[in-house]
C-alpha positions in Angstrom: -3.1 -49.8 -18.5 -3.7 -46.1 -19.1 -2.3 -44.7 -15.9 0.5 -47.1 -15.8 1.7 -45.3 -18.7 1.3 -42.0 -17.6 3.0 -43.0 -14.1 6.4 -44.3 -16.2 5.9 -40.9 -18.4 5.5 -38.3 -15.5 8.4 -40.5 -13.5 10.8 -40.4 -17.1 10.3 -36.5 -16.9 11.2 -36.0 -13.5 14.2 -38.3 -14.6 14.5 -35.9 -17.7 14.3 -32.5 -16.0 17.1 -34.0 -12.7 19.1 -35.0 -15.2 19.3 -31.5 -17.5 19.4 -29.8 -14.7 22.8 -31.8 -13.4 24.2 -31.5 -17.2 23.6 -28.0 -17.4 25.1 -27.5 -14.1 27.8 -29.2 -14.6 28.4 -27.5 -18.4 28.3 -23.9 -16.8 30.6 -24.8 -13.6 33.1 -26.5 -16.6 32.9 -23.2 -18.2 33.3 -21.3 -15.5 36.6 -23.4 -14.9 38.1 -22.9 -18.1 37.7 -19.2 -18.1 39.2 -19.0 -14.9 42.1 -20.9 -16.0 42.7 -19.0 -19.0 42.7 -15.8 -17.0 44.6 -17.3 -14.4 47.0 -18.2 -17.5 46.9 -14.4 -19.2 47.7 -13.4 -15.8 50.5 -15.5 -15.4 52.2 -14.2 -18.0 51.8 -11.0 -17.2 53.6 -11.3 -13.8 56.7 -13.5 -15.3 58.0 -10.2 -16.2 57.8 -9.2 -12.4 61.1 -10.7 -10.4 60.8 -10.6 -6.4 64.5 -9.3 -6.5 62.5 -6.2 -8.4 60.2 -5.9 -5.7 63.1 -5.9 -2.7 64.3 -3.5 -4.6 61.6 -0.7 -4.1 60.6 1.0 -0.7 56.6 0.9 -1.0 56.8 5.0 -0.4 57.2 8.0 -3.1 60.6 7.6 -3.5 59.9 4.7 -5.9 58.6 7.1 -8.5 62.3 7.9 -9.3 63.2 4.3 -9.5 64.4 2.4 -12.8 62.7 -0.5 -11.5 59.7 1.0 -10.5 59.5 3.5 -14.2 60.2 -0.4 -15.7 57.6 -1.8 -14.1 55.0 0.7 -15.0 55.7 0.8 -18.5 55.2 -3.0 -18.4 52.0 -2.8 -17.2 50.2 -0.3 -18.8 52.1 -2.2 -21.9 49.6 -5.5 -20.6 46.6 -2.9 -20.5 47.1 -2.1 -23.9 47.8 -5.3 -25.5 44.8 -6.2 -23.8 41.1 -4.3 -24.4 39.6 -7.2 -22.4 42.3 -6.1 -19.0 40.9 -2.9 -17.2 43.6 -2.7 -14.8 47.0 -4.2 -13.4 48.7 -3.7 -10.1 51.7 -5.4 -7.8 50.6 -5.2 -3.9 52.9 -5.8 -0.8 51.6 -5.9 2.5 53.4 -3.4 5.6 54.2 -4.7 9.4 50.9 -3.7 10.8 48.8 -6.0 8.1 47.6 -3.4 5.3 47.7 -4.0 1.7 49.4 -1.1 -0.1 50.9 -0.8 -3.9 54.1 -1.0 -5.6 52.8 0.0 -8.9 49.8 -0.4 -11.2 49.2 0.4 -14.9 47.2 3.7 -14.3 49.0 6.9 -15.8 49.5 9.7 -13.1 47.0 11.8 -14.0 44.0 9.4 -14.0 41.5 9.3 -11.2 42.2 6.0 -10.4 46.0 6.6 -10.2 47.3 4.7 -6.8 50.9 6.2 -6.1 53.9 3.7 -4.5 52.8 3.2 -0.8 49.3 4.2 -0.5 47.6 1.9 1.6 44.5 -0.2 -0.6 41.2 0.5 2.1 39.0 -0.9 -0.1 40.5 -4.2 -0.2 38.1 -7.3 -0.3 37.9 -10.7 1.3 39.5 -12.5 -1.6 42.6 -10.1 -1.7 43.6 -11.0 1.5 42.8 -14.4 1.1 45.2 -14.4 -1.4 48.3 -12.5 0.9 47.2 -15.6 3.3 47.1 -18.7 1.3 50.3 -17.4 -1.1 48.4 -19.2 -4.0 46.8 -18.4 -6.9 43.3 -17.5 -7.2 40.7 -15.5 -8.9 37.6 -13.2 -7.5 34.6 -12.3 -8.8 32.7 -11.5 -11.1 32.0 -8.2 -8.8 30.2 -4.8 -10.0 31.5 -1.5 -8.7 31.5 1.8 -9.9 33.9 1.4 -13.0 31.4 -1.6 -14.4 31.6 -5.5 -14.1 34.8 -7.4 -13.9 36.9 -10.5 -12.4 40.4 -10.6 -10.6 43.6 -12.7 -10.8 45.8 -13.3 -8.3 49.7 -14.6 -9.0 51.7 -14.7 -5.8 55.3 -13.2 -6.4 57.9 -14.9 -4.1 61.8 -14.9 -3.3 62.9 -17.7 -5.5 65.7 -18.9 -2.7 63.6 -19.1 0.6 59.9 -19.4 -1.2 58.8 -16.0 1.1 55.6 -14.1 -0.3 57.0 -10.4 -1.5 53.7 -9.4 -3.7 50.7 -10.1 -5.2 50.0 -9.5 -8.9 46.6 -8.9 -9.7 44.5 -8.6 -13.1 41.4 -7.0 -13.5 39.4 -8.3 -16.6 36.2 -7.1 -17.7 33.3 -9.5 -17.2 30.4 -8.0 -18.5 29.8 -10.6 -20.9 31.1 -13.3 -18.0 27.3 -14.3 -17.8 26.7 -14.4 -21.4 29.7 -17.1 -21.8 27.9 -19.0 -19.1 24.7 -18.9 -20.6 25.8 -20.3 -24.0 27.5 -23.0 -21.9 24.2 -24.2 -20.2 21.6 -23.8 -23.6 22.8 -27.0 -25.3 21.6 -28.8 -22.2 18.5 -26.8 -22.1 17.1 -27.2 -25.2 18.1 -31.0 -25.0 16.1 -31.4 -22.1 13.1 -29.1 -23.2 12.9 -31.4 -26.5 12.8 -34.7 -24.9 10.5 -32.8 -22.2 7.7 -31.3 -24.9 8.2 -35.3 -26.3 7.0 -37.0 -23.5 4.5 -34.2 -22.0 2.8 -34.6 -25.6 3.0 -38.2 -24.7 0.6 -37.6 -21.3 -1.4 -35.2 -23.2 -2.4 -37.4 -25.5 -3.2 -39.7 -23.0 -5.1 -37.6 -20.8 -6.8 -36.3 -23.4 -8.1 -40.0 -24.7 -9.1 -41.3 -21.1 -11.0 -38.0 -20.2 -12.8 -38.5 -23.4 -14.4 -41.5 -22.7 -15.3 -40.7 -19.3 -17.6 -37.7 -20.4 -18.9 -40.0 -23.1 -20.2 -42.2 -19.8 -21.6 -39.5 -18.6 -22.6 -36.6 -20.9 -26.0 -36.7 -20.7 -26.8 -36.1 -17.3 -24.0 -33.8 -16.6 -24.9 -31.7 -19.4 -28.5 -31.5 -18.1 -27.0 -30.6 -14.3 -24.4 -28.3 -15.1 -26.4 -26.0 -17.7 -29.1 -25.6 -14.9 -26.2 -25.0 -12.0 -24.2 -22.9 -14.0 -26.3 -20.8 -15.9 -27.5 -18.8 -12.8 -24.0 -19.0 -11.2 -21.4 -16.1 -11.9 -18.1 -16.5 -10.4 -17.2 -12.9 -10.4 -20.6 -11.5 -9.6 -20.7 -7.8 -8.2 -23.5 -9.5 -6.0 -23.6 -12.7 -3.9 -24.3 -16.1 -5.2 -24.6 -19.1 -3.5 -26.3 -22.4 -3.4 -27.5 -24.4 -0.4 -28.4 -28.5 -0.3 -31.8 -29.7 0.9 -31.1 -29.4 4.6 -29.9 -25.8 3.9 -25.9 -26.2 4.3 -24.7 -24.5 1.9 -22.3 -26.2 -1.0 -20.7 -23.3 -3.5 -20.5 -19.3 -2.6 -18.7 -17.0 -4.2 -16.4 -14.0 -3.0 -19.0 -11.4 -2.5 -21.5 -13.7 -0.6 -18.5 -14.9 1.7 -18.0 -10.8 2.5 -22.0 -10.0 3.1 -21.9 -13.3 5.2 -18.7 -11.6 7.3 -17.1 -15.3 7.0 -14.1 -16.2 4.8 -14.9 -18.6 1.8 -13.3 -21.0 2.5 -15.2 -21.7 5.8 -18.4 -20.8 4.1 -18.4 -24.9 2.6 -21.3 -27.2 5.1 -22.6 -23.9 6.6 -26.1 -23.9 8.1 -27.9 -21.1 6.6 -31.6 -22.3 7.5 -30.3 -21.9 11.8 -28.8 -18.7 11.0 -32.0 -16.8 9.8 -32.7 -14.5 13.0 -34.6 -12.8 11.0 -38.2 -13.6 11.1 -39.5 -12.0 7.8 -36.5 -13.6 5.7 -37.3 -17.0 7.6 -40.6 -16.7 6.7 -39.8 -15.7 3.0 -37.6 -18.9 2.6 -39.9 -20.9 3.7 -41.9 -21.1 0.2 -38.7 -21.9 -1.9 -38.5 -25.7 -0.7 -42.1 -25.8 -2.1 -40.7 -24.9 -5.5 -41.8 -21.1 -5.2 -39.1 -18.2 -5.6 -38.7 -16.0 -2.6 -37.9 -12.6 -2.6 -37.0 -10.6 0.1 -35.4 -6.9 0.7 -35.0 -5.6 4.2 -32.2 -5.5 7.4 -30.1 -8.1 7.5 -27.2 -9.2 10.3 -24.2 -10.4 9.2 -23.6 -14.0 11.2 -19.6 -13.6 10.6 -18.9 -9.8 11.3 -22.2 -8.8 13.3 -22.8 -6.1 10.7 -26.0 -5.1 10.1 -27.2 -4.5 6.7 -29.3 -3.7 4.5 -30.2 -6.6 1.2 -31.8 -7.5 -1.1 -32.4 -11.2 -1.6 -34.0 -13.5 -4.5 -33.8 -17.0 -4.0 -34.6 -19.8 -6.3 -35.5 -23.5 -5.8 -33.2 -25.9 -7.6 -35.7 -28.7 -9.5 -34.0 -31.5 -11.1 -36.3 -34.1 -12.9 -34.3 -36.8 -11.6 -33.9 -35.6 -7.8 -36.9 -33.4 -8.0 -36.2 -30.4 -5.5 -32.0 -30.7 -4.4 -31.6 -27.2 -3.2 -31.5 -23.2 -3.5 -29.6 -20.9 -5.4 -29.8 -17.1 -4.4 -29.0 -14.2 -5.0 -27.8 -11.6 -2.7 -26.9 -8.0 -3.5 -25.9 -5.4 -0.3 -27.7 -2.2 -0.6 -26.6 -0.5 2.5 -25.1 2.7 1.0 -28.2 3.2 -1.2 -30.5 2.7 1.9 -28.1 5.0 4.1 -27.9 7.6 1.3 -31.7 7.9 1.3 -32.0 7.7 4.8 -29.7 10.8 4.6 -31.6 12.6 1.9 -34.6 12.7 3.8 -33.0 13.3 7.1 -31.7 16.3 5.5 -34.7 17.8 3.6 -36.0 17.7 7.0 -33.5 19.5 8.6 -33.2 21.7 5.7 -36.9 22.8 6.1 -36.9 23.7 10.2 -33.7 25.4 9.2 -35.4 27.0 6.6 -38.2 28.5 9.2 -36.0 28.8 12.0 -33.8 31.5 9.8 -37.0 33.3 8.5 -37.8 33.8 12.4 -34.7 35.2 13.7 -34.3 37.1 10.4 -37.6 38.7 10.8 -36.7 39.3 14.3 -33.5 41.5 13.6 -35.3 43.2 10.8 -38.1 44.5 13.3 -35.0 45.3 15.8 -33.5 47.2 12.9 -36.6 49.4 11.5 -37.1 49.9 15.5 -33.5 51.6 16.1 -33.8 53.6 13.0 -36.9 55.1 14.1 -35.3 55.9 17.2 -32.5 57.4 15.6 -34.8 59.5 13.3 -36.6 61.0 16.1 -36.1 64.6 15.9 -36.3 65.1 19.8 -33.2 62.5 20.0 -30.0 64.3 20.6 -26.7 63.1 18.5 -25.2 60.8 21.4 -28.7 59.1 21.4 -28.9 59.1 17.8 -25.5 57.6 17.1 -25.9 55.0 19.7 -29.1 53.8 17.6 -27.2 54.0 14.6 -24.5 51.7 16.1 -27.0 48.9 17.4 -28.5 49.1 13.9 -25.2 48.4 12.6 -25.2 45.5 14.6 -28.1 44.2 13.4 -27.3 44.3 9.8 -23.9 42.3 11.0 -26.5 39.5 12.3 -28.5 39.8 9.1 -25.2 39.5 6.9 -24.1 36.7 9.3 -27.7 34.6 9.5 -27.8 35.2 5.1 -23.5 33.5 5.0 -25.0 30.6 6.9 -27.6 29.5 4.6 -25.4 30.6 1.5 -23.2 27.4 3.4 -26.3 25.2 4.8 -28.1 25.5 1.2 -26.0 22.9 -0.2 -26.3 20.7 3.0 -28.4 17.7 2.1 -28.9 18.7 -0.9 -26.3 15.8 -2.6 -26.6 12.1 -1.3 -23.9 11.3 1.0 -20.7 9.5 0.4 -17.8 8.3 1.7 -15.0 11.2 2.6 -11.8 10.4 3.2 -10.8 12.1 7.0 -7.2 13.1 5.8 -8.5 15.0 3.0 -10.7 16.8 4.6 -8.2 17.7 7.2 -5.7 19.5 4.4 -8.7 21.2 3.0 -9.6 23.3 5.7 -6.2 23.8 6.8 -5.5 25.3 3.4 -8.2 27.9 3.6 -7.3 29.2 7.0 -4.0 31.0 8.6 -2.3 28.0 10.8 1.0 28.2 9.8 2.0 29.2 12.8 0.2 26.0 15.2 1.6 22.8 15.6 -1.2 20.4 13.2 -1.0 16.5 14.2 -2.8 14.1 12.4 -3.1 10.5 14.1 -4.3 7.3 13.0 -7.0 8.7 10.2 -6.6 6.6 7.6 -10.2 6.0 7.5 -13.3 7.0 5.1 -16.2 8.0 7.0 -20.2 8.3 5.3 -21.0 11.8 5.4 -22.7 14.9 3.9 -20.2 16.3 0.7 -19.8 19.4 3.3 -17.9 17.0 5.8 -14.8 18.9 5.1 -16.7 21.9 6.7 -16.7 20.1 10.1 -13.2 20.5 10.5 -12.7 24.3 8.9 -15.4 25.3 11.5 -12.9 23.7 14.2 -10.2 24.9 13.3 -11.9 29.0 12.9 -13.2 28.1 16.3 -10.0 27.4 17.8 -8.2 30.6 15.9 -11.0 32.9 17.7 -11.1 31.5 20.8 -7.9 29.6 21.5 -6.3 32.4 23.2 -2.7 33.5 22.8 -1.6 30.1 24.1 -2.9 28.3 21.2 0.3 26.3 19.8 -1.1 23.0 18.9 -4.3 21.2 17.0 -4.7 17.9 17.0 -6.7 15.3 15.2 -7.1 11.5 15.8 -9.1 8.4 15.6 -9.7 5.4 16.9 -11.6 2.2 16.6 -13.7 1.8 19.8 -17.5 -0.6 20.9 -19.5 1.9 19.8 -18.1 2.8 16.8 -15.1 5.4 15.4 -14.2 8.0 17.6 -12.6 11.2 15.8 -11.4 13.7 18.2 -10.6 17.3 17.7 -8.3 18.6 21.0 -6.3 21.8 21.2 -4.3 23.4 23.8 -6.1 26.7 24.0 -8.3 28.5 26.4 -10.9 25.9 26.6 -14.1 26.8 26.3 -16.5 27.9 29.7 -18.8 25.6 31.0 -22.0 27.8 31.1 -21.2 27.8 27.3 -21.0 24.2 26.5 -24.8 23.0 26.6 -25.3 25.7 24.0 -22.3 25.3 21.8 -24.0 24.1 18.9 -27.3 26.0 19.4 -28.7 28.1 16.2 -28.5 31.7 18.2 -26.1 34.0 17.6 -24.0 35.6 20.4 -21.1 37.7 20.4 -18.7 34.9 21.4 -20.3 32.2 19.4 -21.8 31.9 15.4 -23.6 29.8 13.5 -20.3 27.6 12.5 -20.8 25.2 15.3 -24.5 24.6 14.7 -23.8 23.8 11.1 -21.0 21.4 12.2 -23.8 19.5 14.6 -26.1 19.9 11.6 -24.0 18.4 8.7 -22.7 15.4 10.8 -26.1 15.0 12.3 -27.1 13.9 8.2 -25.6 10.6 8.7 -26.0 10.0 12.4 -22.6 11.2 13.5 -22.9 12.4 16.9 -21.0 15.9 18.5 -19.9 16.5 22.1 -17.3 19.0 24.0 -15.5 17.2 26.5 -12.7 19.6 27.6 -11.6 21.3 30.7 -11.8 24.8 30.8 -8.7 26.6 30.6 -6.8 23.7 28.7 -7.9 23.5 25.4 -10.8 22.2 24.0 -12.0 18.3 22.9 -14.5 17.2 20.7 -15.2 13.7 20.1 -17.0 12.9 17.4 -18.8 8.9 16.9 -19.3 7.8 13.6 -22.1 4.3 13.9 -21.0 1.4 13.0 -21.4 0.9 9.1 -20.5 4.7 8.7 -16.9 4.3 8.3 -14.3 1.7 6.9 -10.8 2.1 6.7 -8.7 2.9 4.1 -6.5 0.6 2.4 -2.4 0.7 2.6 -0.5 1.2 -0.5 3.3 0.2 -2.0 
């Protein structure tokens, strides 16, 4: 009997609400008609004092402005203007031979902006004004908003009272800004009619919702209590880590948005899946295998992403699902991705060790040049030496300190290297970094498709200031151009480095990023191997010699994600 009633109640509101909505249209388009007329009526009798023997009588040109007629008809209708605050303007138009609209006279004094002298042609006319030279009938326009505000438009055909010809039109501008305002108070009465008898019979279904759904839970409350305070006391709809719950045969039957994105599936689809045949994993396999015997299972370790194919790193506690009516029903688990915690220790110790052969690989070649040193000023302090001898020991000693100043820079730069855990750096930023600390202004830097965020060492931004100085010192003088880009590719994101230089020379290239100093290359390319190295980015040259230089650079998958678009 219930749901008849609300039936007949839902099926009276939709009668309710069609039929305000009708009234309401109807009050507002009966509104709109009256003002119409009444402007159509203002204007009317406005243009009575406007003859069509007047309007033969004028030229359409300058030589109107000495006209009686034309002097009378302007001081009628800026005499309408002022009797009027509500009229913004009045004109008479004629229209020429060739089909333009041009004025006879309107109510702006001559030394207004607005001011249209006799005969100059309207450009801006609309639709509706030449809708109105067409038909020869009266109509009105708008509202429309321009530059001088809001307003609506008359039109009252002038014609030669013997053969009935159109001579003129005679149009009114009113102001209309409160044109919406009058329609609005036309269609409230409706609306709050309708709303009343709405809220009436909505409190009506309320009521009786309200009464049926009450005696259903009273059918029911005890076990559904029992159910849903076990169920939803470990479920957390807007978890930071997975949640889901799987039936006895392992399909699962609720998710939530984070495990649908470590599960690489969309949620939706997530509903009936079959998480016991997706386990490739045989330790995880193994660990769920206890939680059907009522024991909780707990696993941390790689995982593979069934939906995307990522692999990752979790942490996963599950936990059986024991109702004393079904006895075991299911599993609810937990699942938290702890991929950038493992990568940033993976990282961290990957760089202490680098930072330790570093270490003694520095001390060695330091020592070195210090022997080299205290040898050359030995030589140079031999008294048997002459002075050519002398200052030529003196100038490879210089040298030597050079390599000493230049070996102490690099770890003043590499000390830091590893030091912090790795993050995610955004490629663009980077980019504008090191351009900002060197001289390019004078190259051509393009910057392709890097909208992307790549897990690396906080001195990533170092990779590309290295670059950059490398190009500047060995580009050549036909260095114009730099240019940066990356792309998506099977093995992961490719970022390449290309200029348009000199290239570097292949007997060079298997030692580019080697730790020993020469005189054409430093110690800035082996710290760029170095810091990407951290998080397994790898480093080759690819270039031809004698056309600029290319470096591609493959960040694994899991090291990079893209950057999200914004309004």
């Amino acid at each position: 009997m219930s749901r008849d009633i609300r039936w007949w109640l839902k099926a009276a509101c939709v009668l309710v609400l069609i039929t305000g909505s009708l009234l309401t249209v109807w009050n507002v388009q009966k509104e709109d008609h009256i003002q119409r007329e009444n402007l159509l009526i203002k204007a009317k009798i406005a243009a009575n004092s406007v003859t069509s023997d007047d309007i033969r009588s004028l030229s359409g040109s300058e030589a109107d402005l000495v006209s009686p007629v034309y002097m009378h008809m302007k001081r009628t209708m800026e005499g309408v203007v002022a009797a009027d605050r509500e009229v913004r303007f009045a004109y008479l138009m004629g229209m020429n031979d060739e089909g333009e609209i041009f004025f006879f006279v309107d109510s702006e004094p001559p030394d207004s902006a607005d001011y249209s002298p006799p005969g100059q042609i309207y450009e801006e006319a609309t639709a509706p004004t030449r809708v109105a030279f067409a038909s020869a009938m009266e109509s009105t326009a708008g509202p429309d908003s321009d530059r001088w505000g809001t307003w609506i438009t008359a039109f009252i055909p002038v014609k030669d009272r013997k053969t009935g010809d159109l001579v003129g039109i005679f149009g009114l501008d009113v102001d209309a800004k409160d044109w919406g305002l009058i329609l609005l108070g036309a269609a409230i009465p409706p609306i709050l009619g309708t709303g009343l008898v709405l809220i009436l019979l909505l409190s009506f279904i309320v009521v009786i919702d309200r009464t049926r759904k009450e005696h259903e839970l009273l059918a029911s409350s005890q076990r559904a209590i029992q159910e849903s305070e076990e169920r939803y006391r470990l479920l957390f709809t807007r978890s930071p880590v997975g949640i889901v719950q799987s039936d006895r045969n392992g399909r699962i039957v609720m998710a939530n948005q984070k495990c649908a994105e470590i599960l690489g599936l969309p949620p939706e689809s997530l509903i009936g899946f079959d998480v016991r045949s997706n386990l490739q994993n045989p330790r995880l396999a193994a660990a769920m295998t206890e939680v059907p015997k009522g024991t909780p299972a707990y696993y941390e370790g790689e995982y593979k992403s069934p939906g995307s194919g990522k692999e990752l790193y979790v942490r996963i506690l599950a936990h059986p699902l024991l109702f004393e009516a079904e006895g075991y029903s299911g599993v609810i688990a937990i699942i938290e991705d702890i991929s950038d915690q493992k990568n940033a220790e993976r990282a961290l110790l990957q760089a202490n060790r680098k930072l330790n052969l570093l270490s003694s690989i520095t001390r060695h070649d330091i020592l070195n040049q210090l022997l080299a040193l205290k040898g050359y000023l030995e030589l140079a302090g031999d008294p048997d030496a002459d002075t050519l001898q002398q200052h030529n020991f003196l100038e490879k000693a210089k040298r030597v300190t050079t390599n000493i100043e230049r070996h102490i820079n690099f770890t003043k730069d590499y000390q830091d290297m590893g030091v912090k855990s790795a993050t995610w750096q955004d490629i663009g930023m980077g980019i504008t970094r090191a351009r900002g600390a060197l001289p390019l202004e004078h190259l051509t830097i393009r910057a392709e498709g890097i909208g992307y965020e790549v897990f690396a060492d906080p001195l990533f931004e170092k990779v590309f200031y290295n670059l950059f100085e490398n190009s500047l010192k060995h580009g050549g003088e036909g260095l114009t151009t730099i240019r940066v880009s990356a792309k998506e590719t099977e093995m992961g994101l490719m970022i390449l480095y290309e200029d348009d230089g000199a290239g570097i020379p292949a007997d060079q290239k298997g030692h580019l990023f080697d730790h020993e100093i020469t005189p054409q290359r430093g110690l800035g390319m082996f710290l760029t191997g170095q810091i990407l190295s951290i998080t397994g980015i790898s480093i080759v040259e690819t270039g031809v010699p004698g056309r600029g230089v290319r470096f591609e650079m493959l960040v694994p998958e899991g090291g990079y994600r893209k950057i999200p678009a914004t309004l």
